[in-house]
N, C-alpha and C positions, 0 to 999 in steps of 0.2 A: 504494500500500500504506500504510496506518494504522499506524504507531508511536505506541506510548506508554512515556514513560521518568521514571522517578519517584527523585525525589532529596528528603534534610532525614530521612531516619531514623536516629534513632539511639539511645540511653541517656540516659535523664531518672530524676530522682528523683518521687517521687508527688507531686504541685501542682508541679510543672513544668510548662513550655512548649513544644512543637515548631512548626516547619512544614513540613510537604509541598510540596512541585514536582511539578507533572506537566506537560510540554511535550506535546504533542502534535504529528505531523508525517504529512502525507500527506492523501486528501480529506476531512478534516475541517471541516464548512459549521459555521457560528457559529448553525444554528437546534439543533445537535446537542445533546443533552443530554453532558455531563461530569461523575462524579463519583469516590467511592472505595467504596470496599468493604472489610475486613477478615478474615483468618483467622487466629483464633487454635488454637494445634496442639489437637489433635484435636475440635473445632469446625468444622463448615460456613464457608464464605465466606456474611459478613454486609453488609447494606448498610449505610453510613456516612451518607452525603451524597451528593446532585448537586446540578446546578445547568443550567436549559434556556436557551433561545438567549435569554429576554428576562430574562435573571440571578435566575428566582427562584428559592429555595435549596429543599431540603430535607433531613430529618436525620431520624435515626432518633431513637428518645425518650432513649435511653442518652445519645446524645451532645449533645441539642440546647441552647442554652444554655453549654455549654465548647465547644464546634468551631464554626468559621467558614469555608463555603467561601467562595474569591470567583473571576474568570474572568476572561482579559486576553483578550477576544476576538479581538486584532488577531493576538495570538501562540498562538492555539488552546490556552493553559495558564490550569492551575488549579491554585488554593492548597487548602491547607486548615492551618489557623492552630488549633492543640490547646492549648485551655491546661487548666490545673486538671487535671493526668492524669492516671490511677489505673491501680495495678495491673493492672487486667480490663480497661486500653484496651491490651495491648500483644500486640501482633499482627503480621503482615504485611499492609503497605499497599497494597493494588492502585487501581492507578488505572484506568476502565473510561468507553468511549464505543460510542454504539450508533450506526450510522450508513449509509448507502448504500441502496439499492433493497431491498435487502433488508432492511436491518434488523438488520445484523451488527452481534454484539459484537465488543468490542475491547478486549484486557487487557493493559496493563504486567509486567513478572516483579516487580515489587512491592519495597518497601521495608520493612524491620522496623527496628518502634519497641518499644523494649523499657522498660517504667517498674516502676521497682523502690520497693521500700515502706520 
């Protein structure tokens, strides 16, 4: 079974810093793609970031240039490093992997970052 547990959210002021944790535990392969996602209240879940098995990133336009993910593949976790952070980044942070025969997602209960102005 796939766990994912997502730690580092919390209260920043706007051009603050955070970082995300996401361990990840169970048949999670290093060819898997890992990233985050976003929902802000009454907002759709957005995508953030991933990152696939040969670590090349990607980001949505909102975030690219302030967020950095990166991937300890030995330990199936992922960062993701917020700097510069505004108001309209403060959401709940899911962290998400697709993986197995099928092609199953895989969601964290998520962490909220909240940035105030």
């Amino acid at each position: 079974q796939v766990q994912l547990v997502e730690s580092g959210g919390g209260l920043v002021q706007a051009g603050g810093s955070l970082r995300l944790s996401c361990e990840g535990t169970g048949r999670i392969f290093t060819w898997d793609p890992m990233g985050w996602y976003r929902q802000a209240p009454g907002n759709q879940r957005e995508f953030v970031a991933d990152i696939d098995g040969g670590t090349k990133p990607n980001y949505a336009s909102s975030v690219k240039d302030r967020f950095t993910i990166s991937r300890d593949k030995g330990k199936n976790t992922i960062y993701l490093q917020m700097n510069s952070l505004k108001p309209e980044d403060t959401a709940v942070y899911y962290c998400h992997t697709r993986t197995g025969p099928a092609n199953r997602d895989y969601w964290g209960k998520g962490t909220l970052v909240t940035v105030s102005s």
